[in-house]
C-alpha positions as a Python dict, from the first residue, in 0.01 Angstrom:
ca = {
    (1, 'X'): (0, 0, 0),
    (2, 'X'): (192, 343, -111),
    (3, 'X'): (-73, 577, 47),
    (4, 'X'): (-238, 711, -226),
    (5, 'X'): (-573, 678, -339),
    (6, 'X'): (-718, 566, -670),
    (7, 'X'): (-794, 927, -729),
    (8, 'X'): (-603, 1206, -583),
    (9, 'X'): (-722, 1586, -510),
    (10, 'X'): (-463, 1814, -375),
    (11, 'X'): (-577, 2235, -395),
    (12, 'X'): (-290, 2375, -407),
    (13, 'X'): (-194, 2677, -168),
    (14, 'X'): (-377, 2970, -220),
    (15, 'X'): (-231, 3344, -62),
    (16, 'X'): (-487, 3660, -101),
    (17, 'X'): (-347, 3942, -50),
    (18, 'X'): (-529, 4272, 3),
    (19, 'X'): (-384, 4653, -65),
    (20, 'X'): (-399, 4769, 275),
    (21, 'X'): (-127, 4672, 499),
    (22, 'X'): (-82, 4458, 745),
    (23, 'X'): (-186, 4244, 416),
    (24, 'X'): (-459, 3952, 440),
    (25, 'X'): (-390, 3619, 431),
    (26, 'X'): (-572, 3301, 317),
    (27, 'X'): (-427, 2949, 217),
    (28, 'X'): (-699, 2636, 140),
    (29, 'X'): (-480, 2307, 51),
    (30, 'X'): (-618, 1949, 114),
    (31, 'X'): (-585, 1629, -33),
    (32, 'X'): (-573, 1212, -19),
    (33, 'X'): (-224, 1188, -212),
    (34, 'X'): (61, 1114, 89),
    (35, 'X'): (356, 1297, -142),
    (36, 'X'): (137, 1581, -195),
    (37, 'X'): (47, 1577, 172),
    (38, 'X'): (416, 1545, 287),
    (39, 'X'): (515, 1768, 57),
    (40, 'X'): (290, 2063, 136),
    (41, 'X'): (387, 2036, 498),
    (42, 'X'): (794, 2027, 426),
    (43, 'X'): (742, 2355, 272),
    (44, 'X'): (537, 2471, 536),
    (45, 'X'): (745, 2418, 837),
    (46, 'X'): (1094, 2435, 681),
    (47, 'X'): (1133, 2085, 680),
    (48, 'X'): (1435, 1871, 520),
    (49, 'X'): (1495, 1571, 339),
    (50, 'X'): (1465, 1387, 651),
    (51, 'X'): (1097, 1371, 626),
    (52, 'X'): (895, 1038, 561),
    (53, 'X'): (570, 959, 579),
    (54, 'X'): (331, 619, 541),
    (55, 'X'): (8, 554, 613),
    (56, 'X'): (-184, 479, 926),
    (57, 'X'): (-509, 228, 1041),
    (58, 'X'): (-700, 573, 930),
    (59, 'X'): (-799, 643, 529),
    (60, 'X'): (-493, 905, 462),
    (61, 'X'): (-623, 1219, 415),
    (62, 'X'): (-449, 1604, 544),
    (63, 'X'): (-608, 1968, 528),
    (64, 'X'): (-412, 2235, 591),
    (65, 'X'): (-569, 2615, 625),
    (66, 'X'): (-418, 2951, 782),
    (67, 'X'): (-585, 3295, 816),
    (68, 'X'): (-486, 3634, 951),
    (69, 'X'): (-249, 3889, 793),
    (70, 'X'): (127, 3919, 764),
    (71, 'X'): (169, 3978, 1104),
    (72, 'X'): (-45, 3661, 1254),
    (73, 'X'): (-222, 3343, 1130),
    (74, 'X'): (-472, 3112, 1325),
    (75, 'X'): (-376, 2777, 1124),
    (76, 'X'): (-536, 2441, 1132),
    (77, 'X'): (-352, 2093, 977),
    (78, 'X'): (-452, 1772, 951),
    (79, 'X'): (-222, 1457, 879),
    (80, 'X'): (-426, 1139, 875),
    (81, 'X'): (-117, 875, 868),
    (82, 'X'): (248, 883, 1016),
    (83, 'X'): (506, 1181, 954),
    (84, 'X'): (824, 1241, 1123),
    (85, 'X'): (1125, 1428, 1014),
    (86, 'X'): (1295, 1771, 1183),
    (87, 'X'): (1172, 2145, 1084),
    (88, 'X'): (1427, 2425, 1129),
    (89, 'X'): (1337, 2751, 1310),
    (90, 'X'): (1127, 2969, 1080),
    (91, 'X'): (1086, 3312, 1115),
    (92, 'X'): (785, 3261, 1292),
    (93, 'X'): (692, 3205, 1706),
    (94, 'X'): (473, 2945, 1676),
    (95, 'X'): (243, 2818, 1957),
    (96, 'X'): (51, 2473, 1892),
    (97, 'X'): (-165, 2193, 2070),
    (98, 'X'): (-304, 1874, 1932),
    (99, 'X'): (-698, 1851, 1911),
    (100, 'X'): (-647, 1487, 1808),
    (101, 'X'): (-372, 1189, 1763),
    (102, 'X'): (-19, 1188, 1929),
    (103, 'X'): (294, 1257, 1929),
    (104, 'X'): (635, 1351, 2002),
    (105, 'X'): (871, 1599, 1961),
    (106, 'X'): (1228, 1653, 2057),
    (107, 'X'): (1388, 1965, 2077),
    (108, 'X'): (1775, 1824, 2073),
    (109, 'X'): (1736, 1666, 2417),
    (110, 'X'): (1437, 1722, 2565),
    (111, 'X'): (1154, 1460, 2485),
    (112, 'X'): (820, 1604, 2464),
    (113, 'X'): (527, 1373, 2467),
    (114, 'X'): (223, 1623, 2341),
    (115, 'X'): (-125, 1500, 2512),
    (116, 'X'): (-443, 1637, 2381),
    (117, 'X'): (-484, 2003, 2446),
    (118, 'X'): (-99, 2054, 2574),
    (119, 'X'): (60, 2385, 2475),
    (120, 'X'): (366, 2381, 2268),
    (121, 'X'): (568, 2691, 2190),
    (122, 'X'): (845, 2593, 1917),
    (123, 'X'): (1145, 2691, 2006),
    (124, 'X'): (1360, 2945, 1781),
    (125, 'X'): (1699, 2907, 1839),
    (126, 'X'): (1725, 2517, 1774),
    (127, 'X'): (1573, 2244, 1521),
    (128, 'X'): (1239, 2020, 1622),
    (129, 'X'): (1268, 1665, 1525),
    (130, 'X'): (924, 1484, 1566),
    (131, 'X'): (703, 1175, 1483),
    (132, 'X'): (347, 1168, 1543),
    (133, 'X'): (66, 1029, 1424),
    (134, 'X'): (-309, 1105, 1287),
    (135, 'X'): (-267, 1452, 1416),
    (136, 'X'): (-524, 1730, 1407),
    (137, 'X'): (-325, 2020, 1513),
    (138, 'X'): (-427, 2385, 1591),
    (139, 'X'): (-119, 2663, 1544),
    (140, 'X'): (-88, 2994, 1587),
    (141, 'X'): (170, 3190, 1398),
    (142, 'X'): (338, 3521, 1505),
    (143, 'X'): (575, 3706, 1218),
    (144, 'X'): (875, 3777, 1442),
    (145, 'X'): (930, 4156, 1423),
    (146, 'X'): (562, 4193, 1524),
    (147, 'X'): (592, 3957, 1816),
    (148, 'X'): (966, 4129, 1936),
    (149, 'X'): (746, 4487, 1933),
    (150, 'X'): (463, 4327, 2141),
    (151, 'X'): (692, 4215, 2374),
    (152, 'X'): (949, 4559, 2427),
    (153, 'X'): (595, 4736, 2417),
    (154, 'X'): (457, 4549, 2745),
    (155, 'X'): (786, 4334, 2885),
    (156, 'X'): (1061, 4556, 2875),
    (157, 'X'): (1221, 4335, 2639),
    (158, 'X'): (1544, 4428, 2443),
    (159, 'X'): (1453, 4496, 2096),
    (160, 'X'): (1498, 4147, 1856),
    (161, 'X'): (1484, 3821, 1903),
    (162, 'X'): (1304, 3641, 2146),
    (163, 'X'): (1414, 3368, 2379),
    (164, 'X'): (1066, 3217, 2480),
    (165, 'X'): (1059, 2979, 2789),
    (166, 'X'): (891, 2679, 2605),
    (167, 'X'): (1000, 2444, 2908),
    (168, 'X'): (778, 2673, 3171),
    (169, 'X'): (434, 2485, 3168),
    (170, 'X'): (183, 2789, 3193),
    (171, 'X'): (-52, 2830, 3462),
    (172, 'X'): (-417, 2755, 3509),
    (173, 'X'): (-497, 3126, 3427),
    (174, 'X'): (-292, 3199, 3189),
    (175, 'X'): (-404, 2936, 2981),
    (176, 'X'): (-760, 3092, 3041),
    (177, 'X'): (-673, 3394, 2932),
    (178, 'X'): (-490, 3274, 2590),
    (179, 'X'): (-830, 3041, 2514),
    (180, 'X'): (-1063, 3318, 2584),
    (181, 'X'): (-885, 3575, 2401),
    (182, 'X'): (-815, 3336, 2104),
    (183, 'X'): (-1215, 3282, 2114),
    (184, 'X'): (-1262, 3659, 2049),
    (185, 'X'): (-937, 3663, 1806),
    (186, 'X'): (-1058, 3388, 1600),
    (187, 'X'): (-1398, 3547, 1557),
    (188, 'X'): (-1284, 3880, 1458),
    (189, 'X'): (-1020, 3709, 1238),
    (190, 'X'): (-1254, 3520, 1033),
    (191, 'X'): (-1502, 3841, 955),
    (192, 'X'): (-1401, 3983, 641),
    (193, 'X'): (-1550, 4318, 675),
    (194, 'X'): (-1366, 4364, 1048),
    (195, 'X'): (-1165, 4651, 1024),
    (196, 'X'): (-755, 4661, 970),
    (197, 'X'): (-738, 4848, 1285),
    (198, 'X'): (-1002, 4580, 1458),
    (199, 'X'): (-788, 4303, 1306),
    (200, 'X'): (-405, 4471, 1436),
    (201, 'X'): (-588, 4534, 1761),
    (202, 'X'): (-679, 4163, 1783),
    (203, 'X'): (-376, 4065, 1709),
    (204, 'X'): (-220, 4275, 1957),
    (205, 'X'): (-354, 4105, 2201),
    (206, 'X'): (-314, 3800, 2144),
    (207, 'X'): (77, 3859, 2123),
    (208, 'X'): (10, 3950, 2493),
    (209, 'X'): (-121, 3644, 2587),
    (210, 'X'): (111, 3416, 2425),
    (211, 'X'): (388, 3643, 2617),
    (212, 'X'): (149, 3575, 2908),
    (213, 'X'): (227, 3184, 2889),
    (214, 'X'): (527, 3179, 2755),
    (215, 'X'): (716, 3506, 2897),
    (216, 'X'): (1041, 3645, 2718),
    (217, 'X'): (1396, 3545, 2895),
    (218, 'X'): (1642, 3841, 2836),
    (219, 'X'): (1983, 3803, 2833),
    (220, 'X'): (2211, 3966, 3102),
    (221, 'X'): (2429, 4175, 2947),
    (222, 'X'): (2731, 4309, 3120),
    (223, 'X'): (2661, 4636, 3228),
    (224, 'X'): (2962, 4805, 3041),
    (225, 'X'): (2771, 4717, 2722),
    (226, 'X'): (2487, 4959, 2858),
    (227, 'X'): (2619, 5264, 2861),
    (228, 'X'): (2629, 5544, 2575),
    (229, 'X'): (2881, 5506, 2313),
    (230, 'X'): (2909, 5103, 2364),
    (231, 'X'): (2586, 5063, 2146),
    (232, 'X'): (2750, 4890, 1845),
    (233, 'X'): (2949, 4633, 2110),
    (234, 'X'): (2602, 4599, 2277),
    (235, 'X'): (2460, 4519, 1961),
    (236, 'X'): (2733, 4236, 1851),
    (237, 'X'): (2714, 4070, 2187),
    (238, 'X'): (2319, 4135, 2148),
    (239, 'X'): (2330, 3932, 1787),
    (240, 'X'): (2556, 3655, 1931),
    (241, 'X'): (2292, 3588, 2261),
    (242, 'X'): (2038, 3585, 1921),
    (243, 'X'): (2228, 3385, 1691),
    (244, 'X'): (2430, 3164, 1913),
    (245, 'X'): (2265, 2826, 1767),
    (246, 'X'): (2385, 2919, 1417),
    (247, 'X'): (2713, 2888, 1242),
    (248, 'X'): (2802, 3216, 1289),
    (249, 'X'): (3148, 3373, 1244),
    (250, 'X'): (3368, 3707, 1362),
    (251, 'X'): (3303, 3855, 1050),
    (252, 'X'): (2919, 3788, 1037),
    (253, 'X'): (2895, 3971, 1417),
    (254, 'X'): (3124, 4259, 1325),
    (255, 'X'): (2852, 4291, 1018),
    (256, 'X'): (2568, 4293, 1194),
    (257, 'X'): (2676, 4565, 1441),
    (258, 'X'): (2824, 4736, 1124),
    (259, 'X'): (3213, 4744, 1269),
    (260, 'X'): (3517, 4608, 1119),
    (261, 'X'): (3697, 4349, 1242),
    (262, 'X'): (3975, 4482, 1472),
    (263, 'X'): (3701, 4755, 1576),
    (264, 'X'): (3506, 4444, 1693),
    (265, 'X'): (3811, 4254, 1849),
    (266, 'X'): (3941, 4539, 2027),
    (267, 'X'): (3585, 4638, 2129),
    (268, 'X'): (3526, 4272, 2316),
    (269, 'X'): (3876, 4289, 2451),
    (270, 'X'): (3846, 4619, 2595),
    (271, 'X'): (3459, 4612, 2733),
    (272, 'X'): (3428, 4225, 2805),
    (273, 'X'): (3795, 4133, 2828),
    (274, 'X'): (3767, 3863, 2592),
    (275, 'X'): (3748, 3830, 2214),
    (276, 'X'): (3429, 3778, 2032),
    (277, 'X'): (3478, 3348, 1967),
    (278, 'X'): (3510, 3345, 2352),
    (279, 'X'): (3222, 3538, 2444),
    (280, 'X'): (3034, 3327, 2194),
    (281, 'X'): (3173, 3009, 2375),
    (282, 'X'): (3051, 3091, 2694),
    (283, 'X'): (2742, 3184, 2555),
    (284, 'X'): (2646, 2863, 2391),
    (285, 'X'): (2763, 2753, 2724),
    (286, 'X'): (2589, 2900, 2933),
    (287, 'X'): (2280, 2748, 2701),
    (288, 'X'): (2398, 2412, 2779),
    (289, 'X'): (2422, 2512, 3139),
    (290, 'X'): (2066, 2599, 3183),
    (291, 'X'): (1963, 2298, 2981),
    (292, 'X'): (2152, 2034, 3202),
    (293, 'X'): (1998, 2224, 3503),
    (294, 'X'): (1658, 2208, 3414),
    (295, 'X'): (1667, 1843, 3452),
    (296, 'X'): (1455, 1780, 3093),
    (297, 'X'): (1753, 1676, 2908),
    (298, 'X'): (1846, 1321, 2823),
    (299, 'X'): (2211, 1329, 2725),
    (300, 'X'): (2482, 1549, 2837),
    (301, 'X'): (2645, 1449, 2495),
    (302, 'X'): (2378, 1507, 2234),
    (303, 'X'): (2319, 1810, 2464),
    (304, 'X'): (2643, 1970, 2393),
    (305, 'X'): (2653, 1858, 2024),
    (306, 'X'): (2331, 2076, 1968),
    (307, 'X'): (2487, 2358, 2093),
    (308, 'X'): (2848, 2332, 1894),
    (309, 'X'): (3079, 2124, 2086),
    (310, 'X'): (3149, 1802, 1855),
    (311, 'X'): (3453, 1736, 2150),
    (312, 'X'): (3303, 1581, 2449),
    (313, 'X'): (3647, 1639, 2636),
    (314, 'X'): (3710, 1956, 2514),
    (315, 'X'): (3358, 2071, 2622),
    (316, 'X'): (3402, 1903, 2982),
    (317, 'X'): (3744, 2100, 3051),
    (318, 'X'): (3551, 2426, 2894),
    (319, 'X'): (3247, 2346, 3144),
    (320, 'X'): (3426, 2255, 3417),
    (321, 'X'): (3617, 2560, 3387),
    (322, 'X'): (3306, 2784, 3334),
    (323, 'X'): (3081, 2646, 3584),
    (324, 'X'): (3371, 2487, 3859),
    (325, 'X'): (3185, 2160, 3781),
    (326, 'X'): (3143, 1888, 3583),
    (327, 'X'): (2822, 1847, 3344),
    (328, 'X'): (2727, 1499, 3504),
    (329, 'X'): (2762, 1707, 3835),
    (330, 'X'): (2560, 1940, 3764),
    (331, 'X'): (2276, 1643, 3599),
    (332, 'X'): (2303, 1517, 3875),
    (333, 'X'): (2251, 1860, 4166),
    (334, 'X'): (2005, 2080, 3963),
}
């Protein structure tokens, strides 16, 4: 059985676009083909060629829909059959729960099992592998600039990216607050004659509520960085806190704070007292730190690997020499 049916339909993604900005959006795809199916969602969720899908004890069928604007989309999906594979970040925040099937997904160490009704906020600065089955999943989608402004409007947070605590399991009342203002979202979303300032104002506040769950984590910068005429340091050590899961080099932090290289070297040397590979060493550290702490993940190894260090002894000495412990140590005493 290759998971199609004697006679495929598949409509094909369709975006409408309206003059007035923040610009509508509206995408209808479903279908019984499983390539089709797989294939839609790879594209969606920046998927790669790990993907693979088969069929299920259900008749294979998906749906996938999203409406909103540029700035947020209330998206349903449907994947009747088995799919697993890993998704990169996107340059969305994306908050999800199941409405039916199961699942799991692993966020480079940390094993979530996703029960019916379970929030999930995916994180941004690491990939999502998963595997789950005859899901019926509900998503909401926030375009990142719009979600960073939401968040320096009412949490104080430094302007760009985000780190979202997706490991803090919201509260009783939070939750409340997200479902009942999604309930009043979703209905002005779906009127076509609401107003753009209605529809911005709705999605406003649901930006809020999301933050309300899942609350920004701001890095502590040293406060050397904060003072007038450090702003272009501030903003290098500011785009290595943001970018410290990529492969990012010297020359790609002195660009984005628009310095040259020895400007950049000398600037870390003078203000941090190290040079800019070191500061991003003990930043990717300090990720792995708060990782092992929190107890969730499952290997010290594949913990460190996600984060850059390929050398489990080099990482131990680095650790131990960071943190005056050892990573099992600190497993072990969280």
């Amino acid at each position: 059985m290759n998971g199609r049916s004697a006679s495929p339909v598949c409509h094909n993604p369709v975006v409408t676009v309206s003059a007035s900005p923040p610009a509508r959006v509206r995408i209808e795809a479903e279908g019984t083909d499983l390539d089709e199916g797989l294939h839609l969602f790879r594209g969606e969720y920046n998927g790669d060629a790990s993907w693979a899908a088969h069929t299920s004890d259900r008749v294979f069928s998906f749906r996938h829909s999203a409406i909103g604007d540029t700035e947020m989309t209330l998206r349903n999906t449907s994947f009747l059959g088995h799919v697993s594979g890993e998704m990169e970040p996107t340059d969305d925040y994306v908050v999800s729960w199941f409405s039916a099937g199961s699942g799991l997904f692993d966020t480079h160490g940390d094993n979530i099992s996703l029960a019916v009704g379970n929030l999930f906020m995916f994180p941004t600065d690491r990939p999502v592998a998963f595997d789950v089955t005859n899901v019926e999943q509900k998503l909401v989608h926030f375009r990142k600039p719009f979600l960073e402004r939401v968040a320096e409007e009412h949490h104080g947070a430094a302007p760009g990216t985000l780190h979202l605590d997706g490991n803090r399991v919201p509260g009783p009342a939070s939750v409340r607050s997200w479902r009942n203002t999604l309930a009043l979202v979703s209905r002005t979303t779906l009127d076509a004659e609401a107003s753009p300032i209605l529809r911005a104002e709705m999605s406003r506040i649901a930006g809020i509520a999301v933050l309300g769950m899942f609350p920004p984590k701001t890095p502590t910068l040293p406060e050397g960085l904060l003072r007038p005429g450090n702003t272009r340091i501030r903003t290098a050590a500011e785009y290595v806190h943001a970018n410290c899961h990529r492969a990012i080099s010297t020359t790609m932090i002195a660009e984005a704070a628009d310095l040259s290289l020895r400007a950049l070297q000398e600037g870390f040397q003078r203000l941090l007292g190290v040079t800019p590979n070191a500061y991003l060493r003990d930043v990717r550290l300090d990720r792995v730190h708060t990782e092992l702490e929190s107890g969730t993940t499952s290997s010290i190894a594949q913990t460190a690997k996600a984060w850059g260090f390929g050398h489990p002894g080099r990482f131990a000495a680095a650790y131990a020499l960071r943190y005056g412990e050892h990573p099992s140590e600190t497993v072990a005493h969280p």
